[in-house]
N, C-alpha and C positions, 0 to 999 in steps of 0.2 A: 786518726791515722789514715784513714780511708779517703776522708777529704784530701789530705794534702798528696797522698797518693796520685789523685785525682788533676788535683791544680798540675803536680808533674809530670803527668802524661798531656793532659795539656798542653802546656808549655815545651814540651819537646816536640809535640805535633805542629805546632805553630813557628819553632824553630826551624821544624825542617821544612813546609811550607814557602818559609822564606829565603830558603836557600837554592843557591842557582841552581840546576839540573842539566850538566851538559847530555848529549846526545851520545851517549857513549854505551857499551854491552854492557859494559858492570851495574850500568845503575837498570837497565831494562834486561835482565837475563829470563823472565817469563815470556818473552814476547820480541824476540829478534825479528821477525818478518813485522810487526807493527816499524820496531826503529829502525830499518832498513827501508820502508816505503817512505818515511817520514826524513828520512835523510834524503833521500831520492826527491822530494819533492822540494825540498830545502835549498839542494843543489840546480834544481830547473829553477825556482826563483831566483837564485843572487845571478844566472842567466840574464834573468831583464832589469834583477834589480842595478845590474853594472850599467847596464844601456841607459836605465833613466839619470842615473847618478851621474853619469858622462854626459848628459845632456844638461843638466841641472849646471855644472861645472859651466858649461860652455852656454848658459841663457839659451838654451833653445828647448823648441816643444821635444816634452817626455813622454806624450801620446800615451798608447796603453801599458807602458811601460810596467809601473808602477802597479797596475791596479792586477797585469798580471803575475808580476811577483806574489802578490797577498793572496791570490786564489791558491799559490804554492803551497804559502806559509801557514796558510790558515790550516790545511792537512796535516802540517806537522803539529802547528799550537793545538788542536785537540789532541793528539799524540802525548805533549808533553807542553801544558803551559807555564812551564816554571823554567824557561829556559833565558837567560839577561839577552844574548842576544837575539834571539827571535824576536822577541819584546820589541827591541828595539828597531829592528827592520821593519817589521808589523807598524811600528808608530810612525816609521819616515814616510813608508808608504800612503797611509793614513792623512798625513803631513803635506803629501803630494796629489790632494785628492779632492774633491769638489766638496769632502765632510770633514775638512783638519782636526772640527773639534775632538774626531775620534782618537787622534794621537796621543792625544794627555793622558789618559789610564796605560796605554801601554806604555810611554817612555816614561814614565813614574814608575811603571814594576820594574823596567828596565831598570833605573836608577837602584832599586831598592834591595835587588836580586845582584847587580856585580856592577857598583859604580863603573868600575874600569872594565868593560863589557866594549866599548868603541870610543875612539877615538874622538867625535864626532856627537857623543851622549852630552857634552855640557850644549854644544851649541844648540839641541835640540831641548835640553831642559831649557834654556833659553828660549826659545820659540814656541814653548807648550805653555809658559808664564808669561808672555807676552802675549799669546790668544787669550787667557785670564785675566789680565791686565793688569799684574801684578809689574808691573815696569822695572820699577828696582832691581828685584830678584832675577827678574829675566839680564837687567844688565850688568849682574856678578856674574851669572852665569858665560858670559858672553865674552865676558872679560878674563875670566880664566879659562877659557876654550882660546882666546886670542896669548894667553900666557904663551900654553902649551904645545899649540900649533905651531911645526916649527917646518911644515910643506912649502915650497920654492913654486906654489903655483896659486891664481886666483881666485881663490877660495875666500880670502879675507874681504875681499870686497863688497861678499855678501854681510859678514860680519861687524863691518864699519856702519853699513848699511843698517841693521840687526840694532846695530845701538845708537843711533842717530835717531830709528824710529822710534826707539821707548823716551825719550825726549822728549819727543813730538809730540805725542798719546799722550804724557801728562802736561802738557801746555795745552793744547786742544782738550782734552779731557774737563780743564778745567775753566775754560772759557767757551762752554760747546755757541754753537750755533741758532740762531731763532729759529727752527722748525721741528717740525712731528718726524719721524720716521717709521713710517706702519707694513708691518707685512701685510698682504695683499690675498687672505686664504682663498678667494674663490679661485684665484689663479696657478696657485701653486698645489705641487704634489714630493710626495717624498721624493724625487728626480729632480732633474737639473730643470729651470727654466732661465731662459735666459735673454739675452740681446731685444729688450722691449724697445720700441717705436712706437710714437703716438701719433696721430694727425694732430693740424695746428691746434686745431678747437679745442683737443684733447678726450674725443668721444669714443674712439677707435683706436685698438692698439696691434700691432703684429708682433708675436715674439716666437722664441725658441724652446721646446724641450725637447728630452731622451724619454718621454713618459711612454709606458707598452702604446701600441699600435700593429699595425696591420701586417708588420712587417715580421721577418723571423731576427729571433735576439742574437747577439755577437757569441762568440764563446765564452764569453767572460757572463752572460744573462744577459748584456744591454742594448736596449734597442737604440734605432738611429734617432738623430733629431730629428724633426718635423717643424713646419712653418705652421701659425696658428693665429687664427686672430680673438677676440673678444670684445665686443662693446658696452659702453658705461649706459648705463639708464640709472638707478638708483645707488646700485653698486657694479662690477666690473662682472658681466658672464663668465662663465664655464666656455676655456677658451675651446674652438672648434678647429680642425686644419681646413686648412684655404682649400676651396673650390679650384680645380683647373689641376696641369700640369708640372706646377712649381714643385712640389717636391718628389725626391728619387727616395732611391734604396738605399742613397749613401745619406750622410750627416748634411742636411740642408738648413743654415746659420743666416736668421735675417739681419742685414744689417743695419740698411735705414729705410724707412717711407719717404718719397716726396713730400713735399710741404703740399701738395695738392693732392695725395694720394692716390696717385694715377699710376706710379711706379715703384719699383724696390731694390737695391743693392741687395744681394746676399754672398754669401762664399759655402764651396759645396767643393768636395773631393776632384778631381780633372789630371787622370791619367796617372796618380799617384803623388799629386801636390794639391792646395789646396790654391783654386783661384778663385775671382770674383765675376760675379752674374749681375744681368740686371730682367726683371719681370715688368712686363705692363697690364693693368688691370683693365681688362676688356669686358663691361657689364658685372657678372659676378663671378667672374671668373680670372686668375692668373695664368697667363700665356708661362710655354714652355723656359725658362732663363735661356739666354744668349748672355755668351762668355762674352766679357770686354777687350776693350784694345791691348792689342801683344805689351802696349808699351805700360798698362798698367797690368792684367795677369800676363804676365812671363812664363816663360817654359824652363826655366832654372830656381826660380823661387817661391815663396809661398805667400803668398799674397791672403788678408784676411780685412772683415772690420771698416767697410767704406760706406763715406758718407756723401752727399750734396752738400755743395755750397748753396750761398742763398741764392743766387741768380742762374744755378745752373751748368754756369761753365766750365766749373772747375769739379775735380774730383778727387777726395782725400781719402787714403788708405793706408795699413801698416803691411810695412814687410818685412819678413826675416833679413837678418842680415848673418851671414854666418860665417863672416869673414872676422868683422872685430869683435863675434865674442858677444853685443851687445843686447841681444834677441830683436824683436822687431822694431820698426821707428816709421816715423809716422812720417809719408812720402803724398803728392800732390798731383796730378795733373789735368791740364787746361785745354782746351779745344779750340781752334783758330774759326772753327765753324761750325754752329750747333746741328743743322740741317744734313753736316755733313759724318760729322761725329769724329771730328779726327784731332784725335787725341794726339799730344805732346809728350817727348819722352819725361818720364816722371823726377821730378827732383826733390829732396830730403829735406822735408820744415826744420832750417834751424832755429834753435832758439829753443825748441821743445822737447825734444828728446834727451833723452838720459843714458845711461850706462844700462839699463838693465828693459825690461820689455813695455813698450810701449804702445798703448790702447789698448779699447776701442777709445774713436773720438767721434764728437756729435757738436756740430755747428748752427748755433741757435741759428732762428732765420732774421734777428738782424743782423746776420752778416760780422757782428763784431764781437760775438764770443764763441769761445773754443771750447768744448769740454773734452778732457782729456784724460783715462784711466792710464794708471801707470806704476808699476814696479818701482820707479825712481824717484829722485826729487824728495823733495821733506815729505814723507808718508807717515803713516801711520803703521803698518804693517800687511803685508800679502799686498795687493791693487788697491790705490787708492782712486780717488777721481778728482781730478784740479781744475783751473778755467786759468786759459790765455785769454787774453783780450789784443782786439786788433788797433793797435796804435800806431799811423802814418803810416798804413801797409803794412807793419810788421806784426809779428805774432810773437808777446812778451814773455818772459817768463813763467811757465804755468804755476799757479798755487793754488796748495790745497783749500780744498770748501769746507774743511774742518768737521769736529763731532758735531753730532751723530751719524751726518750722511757717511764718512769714512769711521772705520774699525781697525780693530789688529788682525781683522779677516780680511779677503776676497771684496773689493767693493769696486764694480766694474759698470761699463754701460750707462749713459746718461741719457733722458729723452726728454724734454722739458714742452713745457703746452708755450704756445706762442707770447701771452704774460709772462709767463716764470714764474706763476704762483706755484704750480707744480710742476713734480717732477717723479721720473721713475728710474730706478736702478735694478742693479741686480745683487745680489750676496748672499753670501754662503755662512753670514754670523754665525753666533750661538741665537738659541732663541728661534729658528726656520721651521718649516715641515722634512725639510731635509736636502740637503744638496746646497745649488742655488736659486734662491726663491727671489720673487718678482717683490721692492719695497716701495711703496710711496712716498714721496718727500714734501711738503706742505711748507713753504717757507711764510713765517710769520710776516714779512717785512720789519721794516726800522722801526725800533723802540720808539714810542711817543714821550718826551719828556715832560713830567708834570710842569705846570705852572706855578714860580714861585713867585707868593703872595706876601708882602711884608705887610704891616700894620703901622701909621704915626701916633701915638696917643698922645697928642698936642694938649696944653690944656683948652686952647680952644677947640678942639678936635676931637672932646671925649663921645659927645654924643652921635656926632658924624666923623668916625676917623677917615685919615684920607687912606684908601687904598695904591700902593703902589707894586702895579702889575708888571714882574721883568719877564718880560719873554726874548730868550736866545734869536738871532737874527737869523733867517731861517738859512738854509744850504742851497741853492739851485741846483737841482742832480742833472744832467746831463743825459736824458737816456729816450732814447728812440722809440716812436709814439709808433704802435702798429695796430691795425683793427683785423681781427679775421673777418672776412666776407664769404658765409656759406649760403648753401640752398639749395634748392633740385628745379628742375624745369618739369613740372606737368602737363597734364592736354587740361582743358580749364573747364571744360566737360566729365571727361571718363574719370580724372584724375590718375592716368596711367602715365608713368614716367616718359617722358622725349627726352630724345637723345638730342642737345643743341649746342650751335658754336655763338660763343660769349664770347664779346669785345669789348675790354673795357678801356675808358678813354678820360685821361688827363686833360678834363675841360680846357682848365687854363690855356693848354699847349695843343690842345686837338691830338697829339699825337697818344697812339694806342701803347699802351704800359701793359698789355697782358691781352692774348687770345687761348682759350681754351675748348674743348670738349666736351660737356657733362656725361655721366654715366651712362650706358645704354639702359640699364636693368633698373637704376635706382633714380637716376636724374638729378642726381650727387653732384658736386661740386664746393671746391673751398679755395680758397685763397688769400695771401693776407694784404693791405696795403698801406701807405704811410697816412697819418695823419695831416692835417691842414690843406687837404687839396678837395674839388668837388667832381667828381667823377661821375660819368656816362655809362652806361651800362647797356649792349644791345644784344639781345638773343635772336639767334636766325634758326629755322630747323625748315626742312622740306614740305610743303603742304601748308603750314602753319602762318598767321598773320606776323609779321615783324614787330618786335615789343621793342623797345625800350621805355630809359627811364633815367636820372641823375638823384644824388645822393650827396648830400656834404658831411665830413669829419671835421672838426676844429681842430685850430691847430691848438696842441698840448694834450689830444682826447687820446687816452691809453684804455688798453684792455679794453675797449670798445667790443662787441660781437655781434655784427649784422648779418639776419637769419633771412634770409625770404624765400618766398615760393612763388614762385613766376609760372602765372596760370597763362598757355600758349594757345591763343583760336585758331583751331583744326579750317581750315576753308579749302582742300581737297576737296573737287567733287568726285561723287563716290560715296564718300567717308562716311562713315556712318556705328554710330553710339549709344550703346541701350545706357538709356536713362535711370541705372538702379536707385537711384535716391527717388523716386517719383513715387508719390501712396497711394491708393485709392481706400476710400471703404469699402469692405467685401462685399462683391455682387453687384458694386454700384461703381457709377462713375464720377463721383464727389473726390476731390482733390482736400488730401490731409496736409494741415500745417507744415507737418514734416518735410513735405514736397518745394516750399520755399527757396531752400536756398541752390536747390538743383535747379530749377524755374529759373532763379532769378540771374545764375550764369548764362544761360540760353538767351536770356533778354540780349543778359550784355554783349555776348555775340552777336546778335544782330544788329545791335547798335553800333556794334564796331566795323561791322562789315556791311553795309549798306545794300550791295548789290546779292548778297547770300539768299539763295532761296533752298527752302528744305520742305521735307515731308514728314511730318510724326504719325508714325505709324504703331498700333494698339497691337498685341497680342498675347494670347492665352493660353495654358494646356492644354490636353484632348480631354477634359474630365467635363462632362453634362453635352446638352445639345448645340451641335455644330455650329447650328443659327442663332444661338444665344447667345455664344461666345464670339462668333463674327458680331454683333450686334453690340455686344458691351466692349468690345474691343474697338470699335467705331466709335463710342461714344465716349472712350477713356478719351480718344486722339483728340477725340475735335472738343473735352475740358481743356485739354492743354495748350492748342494752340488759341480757344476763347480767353485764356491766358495771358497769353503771348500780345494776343491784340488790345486785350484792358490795360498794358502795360507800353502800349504804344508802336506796337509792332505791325505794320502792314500786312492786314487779310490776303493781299496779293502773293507776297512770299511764302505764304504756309500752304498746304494741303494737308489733310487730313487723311487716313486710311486703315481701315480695322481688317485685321490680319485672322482673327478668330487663332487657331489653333493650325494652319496652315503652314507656316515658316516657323517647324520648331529649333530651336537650337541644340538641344541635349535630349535624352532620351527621355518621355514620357510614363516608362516605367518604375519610375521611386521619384522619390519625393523632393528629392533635389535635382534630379531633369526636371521636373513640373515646377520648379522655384523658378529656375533659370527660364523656363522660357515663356513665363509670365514679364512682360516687360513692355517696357515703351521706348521707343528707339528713333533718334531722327538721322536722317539722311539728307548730303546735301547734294541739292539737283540741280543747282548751276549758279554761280558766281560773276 
């Protein structure tokens, strides 16, 4: 008796559990000042929850809409979480959020606590079975939301939409794509990151998060974005923010790297819209953004999301459009003069855009592929990402890149390394650290199809059958052959970066295809070029001997990666360079193996510069007697330049000079002053 007793309070506990709980004094009469702040907070939320949902309605940004309704809500759901429609605003909000997954538990109590709770409850049981990938399910549900709905306004379009994608998921789903899809942990954190950029080579990335920083957090707790870089060595670093001026106090959104790395698109808050910037990297540092041309950031609209073309002259962007309704689309313009920067009024890619928001987009650097994230088009659900390709100037129909790289999530931003073996995204799946997290994409290439092997068993044929080998006639693929060409320009000496300008030059044609810069700080440089030509390469820098040099790519060589290090002779008189690589044995002036190959650049200076005359000069610490150390400091010089001469170098050009402890460089007092100003250094004293 006592058991079942038992089982029936049970069971009426769990009945009432599951029953709705409006917000009313009857059911809360202990505690009216709780259901009064709780209603009160309730009512400050459907405040912004109207504003997001009116945005939502109309394809335009819902900003913090949404995320500040749920700080409302949330006040009340501890109050009382047993209520169908809080549940349910809680899940929309959720729904409209950089973490969707989190919708599914609440519109599931929602459902389960007062089916008929909102009007608007199947299309979202629909969209929380559709993050699940339950396709079917989401598209009954979808379908009797489309019964019932009987609004004279365009709402349905998202709906059509809604069930067109669960289609698509399980077609895609079941024919996914050859590649890996991997989260990226060192890069991501429970916050949003976002809008990754790679350089061509693929070694260097710039991207976006909301992660804490130095700044103070919004009302809501969340900080702004910030620009960030990371470099690949084994794996991908602990992203850092960019050195310089680049980002503010408001949300700073990168949006593409140059193919040479030398500048960056982003978009950043400007007067209460959002326009587009551009940064130049000066050594290690990003200069402050300057806003672009009137005619691409406007002073009416919001401007986001832009990329380079491969050549530079043009430039691609999305904008709001908040006339048809259709959220942003993806706009172009071109410049009559690079030098001059004057941009053209901006015109609307057609062919690509859709009904509903469109981008970011990312233009590989040949030139003829388009990547394009997008609300529209055969998706999959939330952003997908597609690829136009440029056929006789025109930009065709986008289509989807199919599973894995797309989900019924968020799957935005493309960045692709100059091959297309990789690539990186961003998304907010199941499965993240939390938000949106930075994915890589590894595409396998084209399936290799076995060889099939028949056998003859002839009877003259049994011992030796005859093999008949069919192999398929192969495909000619058609696709543009590009090599990256990186590398830094050193002093060939110090090994300290030069800053130098590179010209490279289309033997065949003599005519120059590319002048650049190199790094001040790094001596960096990259750039990609076509296959089948043989190419000139000259570097100039101030002081410095003139190098070139020519190089051949064949034609058909893909994925090719030319690395060099272009050692530059210093012939500055003046100039002058301690020799850190140079050994001695302690106390003595016997020259260590190790000293070679420092030596043997010094030769090849001379031999490059014929009329270079220098002075190697010895010096020491202040530790022991004065005259010692003048005296071994003398005798370092004149091993090195008895060096110089066994290796063919005219006694004429050299002098020798021991410095003792007299010209120190760093202080004497610890032990790395007295590192540094043990050294051997030559100077050049006339040319």
């Amino acid at each position: 008796m006592k058991k079942l007793l038992t089982l029936v309070v049970i069971g009426l506990t769990t009945n009432l559990f599951a029953q709705n709980v409006d917000f009313k004094s009857a059911n809360f009469k202990d505690d009216k000042e709780g259901l009064k702040a709780a209603t009160t907070a309730i009512d400050k939320g459907d405040e912004f929850y109207k504003v997001g949902m009116e945005a939502v309605f109309a394809v335009q940004d819902f900003g913090t809409n949404f995320k500040s309704a749920l700080m409302e809500y949330e006040k009340a759901q501890k109050f009382n979480p047993n209520n169908a429609l809080l549940n349910y605003k809680i899940g929309v909000c959720h729904a409209n959020s950089t973490n969707p997954v989190l919708s599914i538990p609440y519109i599931k109590t929602a459902q389960k606590l007062d089916p008929k709770c909102d009007p608007f409850l199947d299309f979202y049981l629909g969209y929380t079975s559709q993050l699940e990938g339950k396709y079917d399910e989401a598209s009954k549900y979808y379908t009797v939301f489309e019964t019932e709905y009987k609004k004279a306004d365009n709402f349905m379009k998202f709906v059509n939409q809604r069930k067109k994608q669960c289609v698509t998921a399980k077609k895609f789903e079941a024919s996914p794509v050859r590649c890996w899809v991997d989260n990226v942990p060192t890069l991501n954190t429970e916050n949003d990151e976002i809008a990754p950029s790679i350089s061509t080579d693929g070694s260097e990335m710039i991207l976006s998060s909301n992660r804490p920083n130095s700044h103070e957090p919004n009302a809501l707790g969340i900080y702004d974005y910030e620009i960030y870089s990371s470099s690949l060595l084994e794996n991908w670093s602990t992203p850092t923010k960019l050195q310089g001026p680049i980002n503010s106090n408001n949300d700073d959104i990168s949006n593409c790297l140059s193919y040479d790395g030398t500048k960056m698109l982003l978009h950043r808050d400007a007067g209460g819209q959002t326009d587009i910037f551009e940064s130049k990297l000066k050594g290690n540092e990003w200069s402050d953004p300057k806003i672009l041309s009137i005619f691409i950031s406007t002073d009416k609209n919001n401007e986001r999301y832009a990329c380079y073309n491969e050549d530079g002259w043009k430039i691609y962007f999305c904008r709001d459009n908040d006339v048809r309704e259709t959220g942003s689309e993806v706009m172009f313009s071109g410049m009559q003069n690079k030098m001059k920067q004057d941009f053209m009024i901006a015109t609307m890619l057609t062919g690509v855009n859709s009904k509903f928001n469109d981008g970011p987009i990312y233009i590989h650097i040949d030139g003829e592929s388009m990547y394009i994230a997008s609300e529209g088009h055969e998706g999959m659900g939330g952003y997908d990402i597609f690829l136009s390709k440029k056929v006789q100037g025109q930009w065709t129909t986008p289509v989807n890149m199919g599973y894995p790289i797309n989900s019924p999530y968020d799957d935005f931003f493309f960045a692709s390394t100059a091959n297309g073996k990789f690539a990186y995204i961003s998304s907010n799946r199941a499965g993240g650290k939390g938000g949106y997290d930075i994915y890589k994409v590894t595409f396998w290439g084209p399936e290799k199809k076995p060889i099939s092997e028949t056998e003859d068993y002839l009877l003259a044929s049994i011992v030796m059958p005859v093999k008949d080998h069919t192999i398929e006639k192969s495909v000619e693929v058609k696709k543009k052959s590009l090599t990256v060409f990186k590398g830094v320009t050193i002093d060939a000496i110090s090994r300290k970066a030069v800053e130098a300008q590179i010209e490279i030059t289309d033997n065949a044609t003599g005519k120059v295809i590319e002048t650049f810069t190199t790094n001040s700080a790094t001596g960096k440089f990259i750039i990609t070029l076509n296959s089948g030509k043989n190419y000139g390469i000259a570097v100039k820098a101030p002081g410095y001997l003139f190098h070139s040099e020519n190089f051949d790519i064949p034609e058909g060589s893909a994925d090719n990666l030319v690395n060099k290090v272009i050692e530059l002779k210093n012939i500055a008189i003046g100039s002058k360079i301690a020799l850190r690589n140079i050994f001695f044995d302690v106390n003595k002036a016997t020259l260590r193996s190790e000293s070679n190959a420092e030596l043997e650049r010094l030769v090849q200076l001379m031999k490059d510069v014929p009329g270079l005359k220098i002075e190697i000069s010895g010096h020491t610490d202040n530790t022991g007697s004065a005259t010692l150390n003048e005296t071994l400091s003398q005798q370092r010089a004149e091993a090195v330049v008895a060096y110089l001469s066994q290796k063919g170098v005219s006694a004429s050009r050299m002098t020798a000079k021991g410095y003792g402890s007299s010209k120190p460089i760093a202080s004497n007092n610890n032990e790395d002053g007295k590192q540094q100003n043990r050294r051997t250094e030559f100077e050049i004293k006339g040319n």
